[in-house]
N, CA, C and O of each residue as an XYZ file, in Angstrom:
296
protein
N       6.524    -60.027     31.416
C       7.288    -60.283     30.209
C       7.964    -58.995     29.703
O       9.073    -58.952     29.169
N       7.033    -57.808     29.976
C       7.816    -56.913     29.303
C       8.654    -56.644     30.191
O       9.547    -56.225     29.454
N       9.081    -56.556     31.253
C       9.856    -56.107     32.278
C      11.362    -56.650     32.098
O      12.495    -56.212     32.298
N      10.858    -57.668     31.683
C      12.527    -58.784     31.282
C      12.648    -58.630     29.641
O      13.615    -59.325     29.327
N      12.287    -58.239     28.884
C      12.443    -57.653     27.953
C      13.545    -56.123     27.636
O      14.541    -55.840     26.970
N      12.376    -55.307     28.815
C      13.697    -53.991     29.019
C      14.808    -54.418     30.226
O      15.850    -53.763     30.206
N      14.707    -55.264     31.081
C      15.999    -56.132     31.385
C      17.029    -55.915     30.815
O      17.970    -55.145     31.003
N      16.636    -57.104     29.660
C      17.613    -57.552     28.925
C      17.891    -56.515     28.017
O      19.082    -56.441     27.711
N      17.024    -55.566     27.416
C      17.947    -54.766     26.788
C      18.952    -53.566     27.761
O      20.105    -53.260     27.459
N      18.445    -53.202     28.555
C      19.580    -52.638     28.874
C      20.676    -53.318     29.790
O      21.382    -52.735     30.613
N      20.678    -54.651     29.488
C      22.014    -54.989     30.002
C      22.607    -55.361     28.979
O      23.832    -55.473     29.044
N      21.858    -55.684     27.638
C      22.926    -55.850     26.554
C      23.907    -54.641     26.625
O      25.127    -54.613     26.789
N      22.586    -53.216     26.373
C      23.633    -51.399     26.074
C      24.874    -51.302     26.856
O      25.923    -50.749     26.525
N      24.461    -52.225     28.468
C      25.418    -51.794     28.965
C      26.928    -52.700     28.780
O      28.035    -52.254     29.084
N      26.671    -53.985     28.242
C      27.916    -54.766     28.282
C      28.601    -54.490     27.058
O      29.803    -54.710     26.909
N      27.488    -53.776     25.752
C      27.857    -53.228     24.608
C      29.035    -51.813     24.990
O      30.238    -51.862     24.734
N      28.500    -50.912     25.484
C      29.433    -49.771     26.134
C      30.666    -50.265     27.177
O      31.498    -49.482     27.634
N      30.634    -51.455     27.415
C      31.908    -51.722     28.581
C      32.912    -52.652     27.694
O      34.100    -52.680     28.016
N      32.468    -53.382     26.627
C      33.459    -53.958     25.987
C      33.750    -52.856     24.795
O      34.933    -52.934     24.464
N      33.328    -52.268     24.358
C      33.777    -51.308     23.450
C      34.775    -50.077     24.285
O      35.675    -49.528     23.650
N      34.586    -49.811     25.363
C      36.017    -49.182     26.477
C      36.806    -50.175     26.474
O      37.941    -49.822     26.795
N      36.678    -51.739     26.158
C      38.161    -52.226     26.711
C      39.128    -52.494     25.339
O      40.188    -53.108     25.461
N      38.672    -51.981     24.026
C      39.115    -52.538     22.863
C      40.075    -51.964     22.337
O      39.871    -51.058     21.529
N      41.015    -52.258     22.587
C      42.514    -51.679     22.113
C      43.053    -52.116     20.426
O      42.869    -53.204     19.881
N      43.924    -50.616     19.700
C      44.145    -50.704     18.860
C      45.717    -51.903     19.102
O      46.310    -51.935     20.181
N      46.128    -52.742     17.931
C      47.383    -53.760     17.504
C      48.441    -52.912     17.833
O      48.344    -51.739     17.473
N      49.286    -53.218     18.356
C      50.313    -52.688     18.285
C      51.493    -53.363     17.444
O      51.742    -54.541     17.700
N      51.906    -52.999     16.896
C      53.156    -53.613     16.013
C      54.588    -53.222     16.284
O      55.652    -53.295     15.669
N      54.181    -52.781     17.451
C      55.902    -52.932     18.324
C      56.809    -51.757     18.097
O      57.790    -51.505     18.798
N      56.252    -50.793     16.671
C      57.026    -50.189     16.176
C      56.470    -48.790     17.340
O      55.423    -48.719     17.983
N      57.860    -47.609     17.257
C      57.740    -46.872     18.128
C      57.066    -45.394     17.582
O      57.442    -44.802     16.570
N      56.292    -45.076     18.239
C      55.750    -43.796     17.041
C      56.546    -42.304     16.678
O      56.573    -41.498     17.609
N      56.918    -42.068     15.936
C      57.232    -41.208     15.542
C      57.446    -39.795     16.391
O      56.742    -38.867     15.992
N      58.298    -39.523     17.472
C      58.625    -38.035     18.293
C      58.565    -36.887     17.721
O      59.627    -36.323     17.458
N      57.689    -36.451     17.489
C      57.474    -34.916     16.600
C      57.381    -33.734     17.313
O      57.155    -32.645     16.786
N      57.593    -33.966     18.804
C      57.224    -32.970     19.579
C      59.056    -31.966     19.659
O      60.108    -32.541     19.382
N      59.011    -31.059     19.918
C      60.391    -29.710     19.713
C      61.187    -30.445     20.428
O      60.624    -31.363     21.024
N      62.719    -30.314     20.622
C      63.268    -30.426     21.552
C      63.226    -29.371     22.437
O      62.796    -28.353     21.895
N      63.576    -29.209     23.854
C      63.668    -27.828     24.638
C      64.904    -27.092     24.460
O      65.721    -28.013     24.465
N      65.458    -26.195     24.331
C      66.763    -25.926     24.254
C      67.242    -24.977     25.392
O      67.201    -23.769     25.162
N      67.680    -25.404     26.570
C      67.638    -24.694     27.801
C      68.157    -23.429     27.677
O      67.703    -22.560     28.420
N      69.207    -23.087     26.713
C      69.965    -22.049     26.503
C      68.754    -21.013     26.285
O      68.414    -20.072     27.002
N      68.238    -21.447     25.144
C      67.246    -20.418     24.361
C      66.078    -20.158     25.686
O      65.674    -19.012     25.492
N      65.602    -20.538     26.527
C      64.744    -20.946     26.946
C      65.149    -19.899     28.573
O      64.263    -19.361     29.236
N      66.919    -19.815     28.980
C      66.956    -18.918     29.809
C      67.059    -17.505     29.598
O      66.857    -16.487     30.260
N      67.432    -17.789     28.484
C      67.426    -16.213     27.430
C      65.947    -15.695     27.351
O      65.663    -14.632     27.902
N      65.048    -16.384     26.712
C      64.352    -15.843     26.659
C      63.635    -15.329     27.945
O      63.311    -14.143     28.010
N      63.427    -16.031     28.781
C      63.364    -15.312     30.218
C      64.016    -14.320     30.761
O      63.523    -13.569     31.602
N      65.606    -14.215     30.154
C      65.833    -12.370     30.784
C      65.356    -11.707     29.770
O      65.365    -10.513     30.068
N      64.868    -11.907     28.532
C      64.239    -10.517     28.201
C      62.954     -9.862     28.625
O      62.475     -8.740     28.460
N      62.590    -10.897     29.196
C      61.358    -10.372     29.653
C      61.488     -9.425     30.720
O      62.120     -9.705     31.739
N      60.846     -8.164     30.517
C      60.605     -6.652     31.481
C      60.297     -6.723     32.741
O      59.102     -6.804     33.027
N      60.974     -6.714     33.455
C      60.355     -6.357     34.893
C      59.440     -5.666     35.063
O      59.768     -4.540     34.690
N      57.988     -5.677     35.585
C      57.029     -4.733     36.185
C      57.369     -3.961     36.807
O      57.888     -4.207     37.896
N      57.201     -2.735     36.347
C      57.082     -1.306     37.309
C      56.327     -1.448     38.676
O      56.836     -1.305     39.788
N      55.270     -1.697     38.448
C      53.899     -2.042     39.530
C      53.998     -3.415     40.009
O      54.739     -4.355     39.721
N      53.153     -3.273     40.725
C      52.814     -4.756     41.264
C      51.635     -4.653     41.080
O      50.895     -3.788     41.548
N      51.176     -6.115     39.915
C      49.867     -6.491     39.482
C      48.881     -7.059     40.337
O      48.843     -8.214     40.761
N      48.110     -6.149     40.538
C      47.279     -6.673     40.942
C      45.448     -7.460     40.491
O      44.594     -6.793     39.908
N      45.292     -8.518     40.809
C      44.394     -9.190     39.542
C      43.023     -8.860     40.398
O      42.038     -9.299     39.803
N      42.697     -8.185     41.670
C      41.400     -8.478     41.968
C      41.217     -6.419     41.785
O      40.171     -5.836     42.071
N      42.152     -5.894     41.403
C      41.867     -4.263     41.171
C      40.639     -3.723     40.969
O      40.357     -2.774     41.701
N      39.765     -4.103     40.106
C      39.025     -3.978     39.740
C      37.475     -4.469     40.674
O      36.340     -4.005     40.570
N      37.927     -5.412     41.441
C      36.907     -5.734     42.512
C      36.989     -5.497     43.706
O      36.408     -6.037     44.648
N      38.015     -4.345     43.677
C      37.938     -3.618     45.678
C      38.558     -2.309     44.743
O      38.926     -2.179     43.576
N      38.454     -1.426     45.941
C      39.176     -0.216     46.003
C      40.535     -0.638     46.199
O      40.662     -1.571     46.992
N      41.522     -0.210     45.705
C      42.931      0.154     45.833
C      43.515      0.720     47.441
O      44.565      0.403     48.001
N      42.530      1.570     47.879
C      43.099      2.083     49.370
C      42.136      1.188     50.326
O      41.075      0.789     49.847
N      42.367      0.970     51.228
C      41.412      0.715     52.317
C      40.406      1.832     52.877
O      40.673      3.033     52.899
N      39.389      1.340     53.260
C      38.327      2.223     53.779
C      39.010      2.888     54.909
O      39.846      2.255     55.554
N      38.727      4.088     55.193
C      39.313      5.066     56.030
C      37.975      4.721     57.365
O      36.811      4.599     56.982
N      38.445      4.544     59.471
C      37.834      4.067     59.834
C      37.497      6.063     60.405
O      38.349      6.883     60.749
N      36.229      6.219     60.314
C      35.751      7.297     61.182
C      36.014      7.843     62.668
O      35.920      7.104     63.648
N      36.290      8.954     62.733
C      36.939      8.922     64.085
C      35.710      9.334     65.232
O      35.977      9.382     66.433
């Protein structure tokens, strides 16, 4: 008896958690509101030539090797 007891409850939890994923808000057709920037390509290539060319070439693992290679012993 008790076995079908915790059965049944956890197949209620689980049909409780699978219909509550399928429950969608009304839609009323209306379209929501676009608040996001426009892009403005002009501004957008501009701002890319101001940006500085690197002197160097970055390197991101610098810090986790030596810079020169190991020299091989003769």
């Amino acid at each position: 008896m008790r076995i079908l007891v915790i059965a049944a409850a956890v197949l209620a939890l689980t049909a409780a958690s699978a219909q509550a994923q399928g429950r969608r808000q009304p839609n009323d057709g209306a379209k929501p509101a676009d608040n996001t920037p426009k892009v403005d390509e002009k501004a957008y290539k501009a701002a890319l030539e101001r940006i500085p060319e690197p002197k160097d070439k970055y390197d991101p693992w610098g810090g986790a090797r030596p810079s020169e290679p190991a020299k091989k012993p003769k």
